[in-house]
C-alpha positions as CSV (number, residue, x, y, z in Angstrom):
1,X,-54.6,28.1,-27.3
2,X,-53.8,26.3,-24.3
3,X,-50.7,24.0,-23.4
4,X,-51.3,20.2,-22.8
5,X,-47.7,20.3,-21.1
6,X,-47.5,21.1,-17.2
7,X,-45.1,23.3,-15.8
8,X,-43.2,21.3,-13.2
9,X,-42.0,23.3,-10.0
10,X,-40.4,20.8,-8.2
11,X,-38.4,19.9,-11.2
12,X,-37.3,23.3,-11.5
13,X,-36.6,23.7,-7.9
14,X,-34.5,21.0,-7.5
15,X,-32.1,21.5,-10.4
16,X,-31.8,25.1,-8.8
17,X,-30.9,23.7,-5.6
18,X,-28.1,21.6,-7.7
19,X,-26.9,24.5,-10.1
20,X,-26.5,26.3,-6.4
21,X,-24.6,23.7,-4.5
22,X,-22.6,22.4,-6.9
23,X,-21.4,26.0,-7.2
24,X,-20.8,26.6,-3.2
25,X,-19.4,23.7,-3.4
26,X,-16.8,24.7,-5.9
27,X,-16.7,28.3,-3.9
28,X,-16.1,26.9,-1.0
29,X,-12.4,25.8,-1.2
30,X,-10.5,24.2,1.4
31,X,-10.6,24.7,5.5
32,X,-7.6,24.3,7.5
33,X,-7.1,24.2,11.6
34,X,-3.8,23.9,13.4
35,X,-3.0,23.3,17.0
36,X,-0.4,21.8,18.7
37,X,0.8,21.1,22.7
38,X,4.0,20.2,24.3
39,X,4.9,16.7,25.4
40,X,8.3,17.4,26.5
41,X,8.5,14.8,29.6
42,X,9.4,16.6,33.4
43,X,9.9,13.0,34.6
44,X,13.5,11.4,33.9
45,X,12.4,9.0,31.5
46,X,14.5,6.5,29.7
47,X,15.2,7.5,26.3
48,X,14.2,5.3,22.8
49,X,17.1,4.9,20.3
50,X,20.4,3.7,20.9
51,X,21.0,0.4,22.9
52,X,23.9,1.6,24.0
53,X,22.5,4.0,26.5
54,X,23.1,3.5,30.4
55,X,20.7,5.7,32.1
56,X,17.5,8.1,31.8
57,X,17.2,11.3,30.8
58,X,19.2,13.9,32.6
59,X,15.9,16.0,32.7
60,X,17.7,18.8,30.9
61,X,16.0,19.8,27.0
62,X,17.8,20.8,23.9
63,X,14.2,21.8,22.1
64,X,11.2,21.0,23.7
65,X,9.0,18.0,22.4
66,X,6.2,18.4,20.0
67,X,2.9,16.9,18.8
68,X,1.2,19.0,15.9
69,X,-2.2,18.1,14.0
70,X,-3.4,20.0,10.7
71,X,-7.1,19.1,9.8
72,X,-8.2,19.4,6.3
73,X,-11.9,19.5,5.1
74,X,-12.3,19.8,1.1
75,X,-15.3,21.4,-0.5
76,X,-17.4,18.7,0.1
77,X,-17.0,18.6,3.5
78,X,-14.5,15.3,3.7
79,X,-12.3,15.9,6.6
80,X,-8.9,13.9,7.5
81,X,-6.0,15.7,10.4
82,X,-2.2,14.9,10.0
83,X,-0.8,14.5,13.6
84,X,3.1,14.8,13.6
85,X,5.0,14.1,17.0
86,X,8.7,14.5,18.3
87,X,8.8,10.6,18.9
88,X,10.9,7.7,17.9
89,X,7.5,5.9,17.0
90,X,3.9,5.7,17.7
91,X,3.2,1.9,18.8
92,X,0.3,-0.2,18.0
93,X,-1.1,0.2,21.2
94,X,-1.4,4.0,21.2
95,X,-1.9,4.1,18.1
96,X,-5.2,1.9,18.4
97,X,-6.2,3.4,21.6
98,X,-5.8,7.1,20.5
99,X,-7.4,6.7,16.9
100,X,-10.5,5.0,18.7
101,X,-10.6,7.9,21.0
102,X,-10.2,10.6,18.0
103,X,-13.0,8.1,16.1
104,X,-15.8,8.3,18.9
105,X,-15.4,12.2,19.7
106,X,-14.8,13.7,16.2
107,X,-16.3,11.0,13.7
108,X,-12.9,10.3,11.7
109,X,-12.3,7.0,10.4
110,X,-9.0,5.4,10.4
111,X,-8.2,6.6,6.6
112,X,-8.9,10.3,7.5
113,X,-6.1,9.8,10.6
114,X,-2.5,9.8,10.1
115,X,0.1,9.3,12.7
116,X,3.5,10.2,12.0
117,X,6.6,10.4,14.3
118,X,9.5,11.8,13.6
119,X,12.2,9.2,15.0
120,X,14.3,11.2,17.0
121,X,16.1,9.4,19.3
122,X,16.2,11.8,21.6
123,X,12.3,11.7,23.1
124,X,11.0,8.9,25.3
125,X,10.6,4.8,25.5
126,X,7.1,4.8,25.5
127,X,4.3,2.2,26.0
128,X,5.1,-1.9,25.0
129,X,7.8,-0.6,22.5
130,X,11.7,-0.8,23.0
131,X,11.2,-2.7,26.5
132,X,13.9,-5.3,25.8
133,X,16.6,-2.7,24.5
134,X,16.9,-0.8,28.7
135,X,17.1,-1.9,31.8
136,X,13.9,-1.4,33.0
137,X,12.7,-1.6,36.7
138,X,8.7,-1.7,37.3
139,X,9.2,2.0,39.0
140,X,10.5,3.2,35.2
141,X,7.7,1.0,33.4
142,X,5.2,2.7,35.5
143,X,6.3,6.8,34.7
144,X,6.5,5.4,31.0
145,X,2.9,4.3,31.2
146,X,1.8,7.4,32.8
147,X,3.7,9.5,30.0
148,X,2.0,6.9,27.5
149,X,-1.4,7.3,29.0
150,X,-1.1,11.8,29.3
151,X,0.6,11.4,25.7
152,X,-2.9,9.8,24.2
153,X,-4.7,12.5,25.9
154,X,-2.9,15.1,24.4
155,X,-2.7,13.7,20.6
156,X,-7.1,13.4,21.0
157,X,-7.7,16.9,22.7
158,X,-5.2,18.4,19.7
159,X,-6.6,16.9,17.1
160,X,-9.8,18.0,18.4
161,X,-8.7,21.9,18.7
162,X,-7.5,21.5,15.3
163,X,-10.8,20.5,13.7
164,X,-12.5,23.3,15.8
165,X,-10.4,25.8,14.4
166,X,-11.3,25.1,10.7
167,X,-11.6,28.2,8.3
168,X,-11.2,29.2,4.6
169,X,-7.6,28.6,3.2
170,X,-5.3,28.2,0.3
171,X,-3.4,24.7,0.0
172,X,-0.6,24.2,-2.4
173,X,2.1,21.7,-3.1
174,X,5.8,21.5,-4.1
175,X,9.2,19.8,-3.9
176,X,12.7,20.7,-3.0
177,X,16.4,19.0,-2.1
178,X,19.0,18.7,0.1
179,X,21.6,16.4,0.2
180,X,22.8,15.2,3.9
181,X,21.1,12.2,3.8
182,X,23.4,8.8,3.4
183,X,23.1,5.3,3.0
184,X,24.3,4.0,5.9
185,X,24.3,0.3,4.7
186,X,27.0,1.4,2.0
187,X,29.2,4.1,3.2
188,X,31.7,3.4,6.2
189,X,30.6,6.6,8.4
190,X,33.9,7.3,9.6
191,X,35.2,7.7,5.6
192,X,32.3,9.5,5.1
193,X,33.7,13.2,4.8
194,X,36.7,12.3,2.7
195,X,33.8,10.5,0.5
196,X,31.7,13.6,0.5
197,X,34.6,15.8,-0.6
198,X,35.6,13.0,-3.8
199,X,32.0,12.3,-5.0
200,X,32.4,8.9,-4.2
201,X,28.9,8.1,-1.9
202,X,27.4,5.0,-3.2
203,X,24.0,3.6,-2.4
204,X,20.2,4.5,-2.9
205,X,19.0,8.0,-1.0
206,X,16.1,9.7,-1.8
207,X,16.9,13.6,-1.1
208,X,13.5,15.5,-2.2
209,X,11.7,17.5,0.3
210,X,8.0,16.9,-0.4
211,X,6.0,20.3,0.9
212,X,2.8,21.1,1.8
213,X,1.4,24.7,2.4
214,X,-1.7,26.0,3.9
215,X,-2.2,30.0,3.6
216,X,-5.3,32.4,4.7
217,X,-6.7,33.7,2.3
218,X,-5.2,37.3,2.5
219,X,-2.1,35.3,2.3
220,X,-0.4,34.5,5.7
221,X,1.2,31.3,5.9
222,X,-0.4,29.4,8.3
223,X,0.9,26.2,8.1
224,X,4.3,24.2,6.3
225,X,4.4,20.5,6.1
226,X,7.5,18.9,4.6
227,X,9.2,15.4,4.6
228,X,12.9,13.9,4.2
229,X,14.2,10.3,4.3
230,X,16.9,10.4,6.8
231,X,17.2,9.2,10.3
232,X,16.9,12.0,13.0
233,X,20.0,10.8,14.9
234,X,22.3,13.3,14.8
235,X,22.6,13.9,18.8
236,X,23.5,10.9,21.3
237,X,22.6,13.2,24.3
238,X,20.8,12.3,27.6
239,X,18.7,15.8,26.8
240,X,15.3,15.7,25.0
241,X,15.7,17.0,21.7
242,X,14.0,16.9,18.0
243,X,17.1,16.6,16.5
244,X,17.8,18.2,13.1
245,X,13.6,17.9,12.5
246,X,13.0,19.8,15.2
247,X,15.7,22.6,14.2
248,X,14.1,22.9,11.2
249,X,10.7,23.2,13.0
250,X,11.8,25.9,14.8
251,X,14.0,27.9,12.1
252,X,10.9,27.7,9.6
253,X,8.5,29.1,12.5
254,X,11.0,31.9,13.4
255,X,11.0,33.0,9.9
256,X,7.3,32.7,9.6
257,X,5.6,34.4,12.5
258,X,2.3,32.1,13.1
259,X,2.3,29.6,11.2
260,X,3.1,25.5,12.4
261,X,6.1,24.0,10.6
262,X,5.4,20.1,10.9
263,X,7.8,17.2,9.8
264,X,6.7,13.8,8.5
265,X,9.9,10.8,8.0
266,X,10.1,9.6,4.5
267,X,11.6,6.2,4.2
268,X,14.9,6.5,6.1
269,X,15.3,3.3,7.6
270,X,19.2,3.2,5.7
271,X,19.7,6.8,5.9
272,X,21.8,8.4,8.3
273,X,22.3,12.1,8.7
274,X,26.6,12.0,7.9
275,X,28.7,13.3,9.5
276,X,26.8,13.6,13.2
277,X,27.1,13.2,16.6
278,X,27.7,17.1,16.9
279,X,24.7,19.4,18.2
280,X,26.2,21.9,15.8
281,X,25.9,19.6,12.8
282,X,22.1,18.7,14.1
283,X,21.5,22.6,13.9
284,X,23.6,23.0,10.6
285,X,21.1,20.2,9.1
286,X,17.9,21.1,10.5
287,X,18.9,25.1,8.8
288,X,19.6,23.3,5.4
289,X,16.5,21.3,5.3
290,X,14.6,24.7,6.4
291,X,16.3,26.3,3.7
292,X,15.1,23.5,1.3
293,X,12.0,24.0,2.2
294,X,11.8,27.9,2.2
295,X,12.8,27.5,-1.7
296,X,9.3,25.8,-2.4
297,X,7.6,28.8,-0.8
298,X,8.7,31.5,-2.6
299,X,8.5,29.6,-6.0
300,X,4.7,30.7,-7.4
301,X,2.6,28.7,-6.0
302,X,0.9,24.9,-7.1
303,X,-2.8,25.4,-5.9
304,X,-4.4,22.1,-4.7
305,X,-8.1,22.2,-5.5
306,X,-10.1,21.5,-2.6
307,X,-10.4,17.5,-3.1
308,X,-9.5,15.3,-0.3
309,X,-9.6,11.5,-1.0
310,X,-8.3,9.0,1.8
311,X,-8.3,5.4,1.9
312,X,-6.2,2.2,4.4
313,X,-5.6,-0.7,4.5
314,X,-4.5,-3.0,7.5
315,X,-2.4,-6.1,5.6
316,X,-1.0,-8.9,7.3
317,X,2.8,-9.5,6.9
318,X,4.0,-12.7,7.9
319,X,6.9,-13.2,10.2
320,X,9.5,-15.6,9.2
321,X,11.2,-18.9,10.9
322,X,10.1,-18.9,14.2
323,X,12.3,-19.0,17.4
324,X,13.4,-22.4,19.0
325,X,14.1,-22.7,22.8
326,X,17.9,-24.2,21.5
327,X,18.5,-20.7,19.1
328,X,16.8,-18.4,22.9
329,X,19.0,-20.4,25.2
330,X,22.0,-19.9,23.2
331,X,21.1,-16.2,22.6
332,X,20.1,-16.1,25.9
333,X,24.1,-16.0,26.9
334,X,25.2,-13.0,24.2
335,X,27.4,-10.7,24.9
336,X,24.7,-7.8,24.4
337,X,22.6,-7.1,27.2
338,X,18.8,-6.7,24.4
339,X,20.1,-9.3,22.9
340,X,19.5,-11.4,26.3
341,X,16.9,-9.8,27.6
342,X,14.9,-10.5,24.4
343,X,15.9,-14.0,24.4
344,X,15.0,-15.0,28.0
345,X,11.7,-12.8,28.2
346,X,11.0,-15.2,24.8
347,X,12.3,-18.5,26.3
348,X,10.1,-18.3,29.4
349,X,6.8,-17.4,27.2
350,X,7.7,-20.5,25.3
351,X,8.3,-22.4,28.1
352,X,5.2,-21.4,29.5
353,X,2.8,-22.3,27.0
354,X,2.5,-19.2,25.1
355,X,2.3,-19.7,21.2
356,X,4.2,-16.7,19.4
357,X,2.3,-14.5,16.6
358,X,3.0,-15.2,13.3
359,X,2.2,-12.2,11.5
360,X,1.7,-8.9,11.9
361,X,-1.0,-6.1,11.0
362,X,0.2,-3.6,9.3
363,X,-1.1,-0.1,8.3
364,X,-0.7,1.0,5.0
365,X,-2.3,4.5,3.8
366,X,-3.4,6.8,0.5
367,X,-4.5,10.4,0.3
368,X,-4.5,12.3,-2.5
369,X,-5.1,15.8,-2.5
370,X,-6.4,18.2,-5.2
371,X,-7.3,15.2,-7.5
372,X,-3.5,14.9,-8.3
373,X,-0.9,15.3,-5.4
374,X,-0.6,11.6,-4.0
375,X,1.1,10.9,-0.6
376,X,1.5,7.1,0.7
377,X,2.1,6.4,4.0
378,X,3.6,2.8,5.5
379,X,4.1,1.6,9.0
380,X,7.3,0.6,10.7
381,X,11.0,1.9,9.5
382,X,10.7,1.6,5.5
383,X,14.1,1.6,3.3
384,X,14.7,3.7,0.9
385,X,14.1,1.2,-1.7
386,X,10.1,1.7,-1.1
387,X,10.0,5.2,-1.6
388,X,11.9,4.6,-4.9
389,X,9.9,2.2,-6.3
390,X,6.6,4.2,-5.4
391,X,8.2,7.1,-7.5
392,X,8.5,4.7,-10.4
393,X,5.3,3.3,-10.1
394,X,2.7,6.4,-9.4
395,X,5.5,9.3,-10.6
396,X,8.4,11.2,-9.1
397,X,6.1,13.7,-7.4
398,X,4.7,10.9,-5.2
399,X,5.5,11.4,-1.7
400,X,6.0,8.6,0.3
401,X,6.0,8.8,4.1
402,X,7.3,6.0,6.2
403,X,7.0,6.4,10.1
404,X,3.1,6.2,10.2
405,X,0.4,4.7,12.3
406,X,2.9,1.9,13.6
407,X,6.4,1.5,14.3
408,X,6.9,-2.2,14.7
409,X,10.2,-3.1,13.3
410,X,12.4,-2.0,9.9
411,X,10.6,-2.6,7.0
412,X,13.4,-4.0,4.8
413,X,13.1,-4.2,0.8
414,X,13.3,-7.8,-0.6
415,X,17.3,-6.8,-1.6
416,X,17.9,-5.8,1.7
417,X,16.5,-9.1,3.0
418,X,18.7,-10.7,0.4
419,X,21.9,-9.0,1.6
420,X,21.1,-9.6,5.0
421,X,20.6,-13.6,5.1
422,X,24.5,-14.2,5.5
423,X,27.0,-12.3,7.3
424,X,28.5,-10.0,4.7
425,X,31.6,-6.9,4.9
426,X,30.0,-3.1,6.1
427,X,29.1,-1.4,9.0
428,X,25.3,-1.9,9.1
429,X,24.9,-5.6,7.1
430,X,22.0,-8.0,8.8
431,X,20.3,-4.9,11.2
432,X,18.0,-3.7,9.4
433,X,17.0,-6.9,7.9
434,X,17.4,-8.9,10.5
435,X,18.7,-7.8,13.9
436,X,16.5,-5.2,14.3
437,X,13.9,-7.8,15.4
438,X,15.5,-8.6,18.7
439,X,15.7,-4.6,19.6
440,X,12.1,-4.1,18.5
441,X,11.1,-7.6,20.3
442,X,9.2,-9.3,17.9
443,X,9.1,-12.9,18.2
444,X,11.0,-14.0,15.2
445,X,14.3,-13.6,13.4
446,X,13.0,-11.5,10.5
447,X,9.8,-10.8,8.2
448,X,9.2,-13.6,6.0
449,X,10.9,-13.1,2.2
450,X,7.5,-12.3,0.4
451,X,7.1,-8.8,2.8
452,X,7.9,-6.3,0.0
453,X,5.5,-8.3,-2.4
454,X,2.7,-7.6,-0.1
455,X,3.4,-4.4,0.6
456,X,3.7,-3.1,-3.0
457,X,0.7,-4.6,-3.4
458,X,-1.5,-3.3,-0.6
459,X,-0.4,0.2,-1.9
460,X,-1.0,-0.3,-5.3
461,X,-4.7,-1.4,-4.3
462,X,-5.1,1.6,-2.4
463,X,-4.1,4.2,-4.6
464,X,-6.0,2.6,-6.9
465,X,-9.5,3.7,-4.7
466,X,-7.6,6.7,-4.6
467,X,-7.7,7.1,-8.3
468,X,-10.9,5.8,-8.8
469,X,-12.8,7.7,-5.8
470,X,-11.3,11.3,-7.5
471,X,-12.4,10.9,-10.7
472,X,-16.1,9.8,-9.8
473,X,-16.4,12.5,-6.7
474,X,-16.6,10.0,-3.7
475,X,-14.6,10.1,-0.6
């Protein structure tokens, strides 16, 4: 008897092609590519970080200078590279510039790209950023552009040899502590030790040392990426340095032959590394936030399955009251030498014409990782009070990077805004939510009071696409 039903191929074919990709796909597991290149200057370059330097760089080095990218590809083939850098901060202006580079020769969109510096102030003024805080003659403008200019170079052509040298790898996660981070807004730092020895800190800190791990697959470490939310200004030299990040760089590469130890800021912009000012104690920290780190690798391992979802968003902060020609010319005669620099380079755009922004784009960023691991990253110099709150909102194993894309200015919670509207008793009261404007050079006294508001929400919006994007399988 014959069959009245016909015996589709192409049917068949097709749902072969789909058992079979579907299981590559799940076979094929993660890819990971390192490089990274030196960017120590050789010119005697001013230094970002501390108004209260007098001259360039001696020239001399305490570590070399670093900029290290680790690219990523999941089993579907969505690709993102984390470029970490020896830098007080990566402006807008390189960051734009390099991330359009990176975009035309590699095809990455700005959500697969993140930007992180590290914020020691030991490593160079660079491009548009800091110009108010120095001294600075057109001969000294020009080496920082050229350094600028080679530095953009470098960040595109390492990102690049990272993506070239992608291959099968293991990634996993995990968390440690360590506890030399303090809050600088609530602790007098010359009671500090006496403090440290009676228990009596007081102030938020955030001391978890988020971890990242990528291993061949016979099992050599090839690559560490960890955080912490602390300043990196333990040295006042005139010699380029990484300060205790770059100590811990180097002590976690000694005691892994081959692999790239990388360092991302969490959100440190009150934290202070307590007691400092010592290269020993830069050294002694960088060792204990190796050792922190070192304790996550040799716990059995979290395995991240290979799913990579990124999203961004650019949201525009406003700036608050904006500057009056009688506040610049009064400021204009301060006794600190930013302080009047800032105020006449302001004055005479004023005077001339020139209408001041009044806002501010700002990046904010979401990857998570194996469908669970979620790291957010913010522009500027976050508090503490951001990573916090993120931990609350998403869960304690949230890491939360500030540092990234943008340094601008201090991102300041809406109680540090609060506390820094009047003059009140401390060491650091009104900088970081307020006088910090006149040493990054923005055009205003302070953000506007809603900043936090926005920013919680721009984050909550993207981790939402995060959420949604892993549980239906799109990038």
């Amino acid at each position: 008897m014959k069959s009245n039903r016909t015996f589709n191929w192409a049917v068949v074919v097709a749902c072969a092609y789909l058992v079979l990709a579907s299981t590559a796909r799940a076979e094929a597991g993660w890819k990971a590519g390192t490089a990274k290149a030196c960017v120590t200057p050789t010119e005697k370059l001013w230094m970002a970080g501390f108004s209260n330097r007098t001259n360039p760089a001696s020239g001399g080095k305490l570590t070399d200078l670093w900029i290290k990218a680790l690219a990523l590809e999941d089993a579907n083939g969505h690709r993102a590279v984390i470029l970490t850098s020896d830098l007080l901060g990566i402006p807008q202006n390189i960051y734009q510039r390099t991330t359009a580079a990176i975009r035309e020769k590699y095809g990455l969109q700005p959500d697969q790209i993140l930007l992180s510096s590290s914020h020691t102030h030991c490593g160079p003024v660079l491009r548009n950023a800091l110009y108010d805080i120095y001294p600075l003659d057109e001969a000294q403008q020009g080496l920082i552009d050229q350094y600028s200019t080679k530095l953009e170079g470098q960040m595109v052509e390492t990102v690049g040899r990272a993506l070239a040298a992608l291959a099968p790898s293991r990634v996993v996660s995990g968390q440690g502590i360590t506890g030399f981070a303090v809050n600088r807004r609530t602790n007098h730092e010359t009671e500090v030790p006496q403090d440290l020895l009676a228990g009596t800190l007081q102030g938020p800190v955030d001391h978890a040392v988020p971890v990242l791990a990528v291993y061949q697959p016979e099992g050599q470490l090839s690559a560490v990426l960890f955080g912490y939310a602390c300043h990196n200004t333990t040295l006042q030299v005139y010699e380029w340095s990484g300060d205790y990040a770059g100590f811990a760089q180097i002590e976690l590469e000694k005691s892994h032959p081959g692999a790239q130890a990388m360092f991302f800021m969490g959100c440190g912009g009150d934290q202070n590394p307590l007691p400092r000012h010592d290269p020993v104690l830069a050294e002694r920290y960088g060792n204990m936030l190796a050792a922190a780190v070192e304790e996550v690798l040799i716990r059995p391992p979290h395995h991240l399955a290979p799913e990579l979802v990124t999203r961004m968003q650019m949201l525009t902060l406003p700036l608050g009251a904006p500057l009056t020609v009688e506040e610049l010319q009064i400021l204009k005669t301060d006794r600190e030498a930013p302080t009047r620099r800032w105020a006449a380079r302001w004055l005479a755009n004023l005077q001339s014409g020139m209408v001041p922004v009044r806002d501010y784009s700002y990046p904010v960023q979401a990857w998570r990782l194996g469908g669970e691991q979620l790291l957010i990253t913010l522009g500027g110099e976050p508090v503490v009070d951001y990573a916090n709150k993120f931990k609350q909102a998403f869960g304690a194993g949230t890491w939360v990077a500030g540092y990234c894309n943008d340094v601008m200015a201090y991102m300041p919670s809406r109680r540090v805004l609060d506390e820094d509207r009047v003059s009140k008793p401390g060491v650091r009261w009104g900088y970081e939510g307020s006088y910090n404007f006149v040493v990054y050079g923005l055009p205003a006294k302070r953000w506007a009071d809603n900043v936090e508001d926005l920013i919680m929400a721009g984050v909550q919006q993207v981790v939402a696409e995060t959420q949604t994007a892993a549980k239906t399988g799109t990038h």
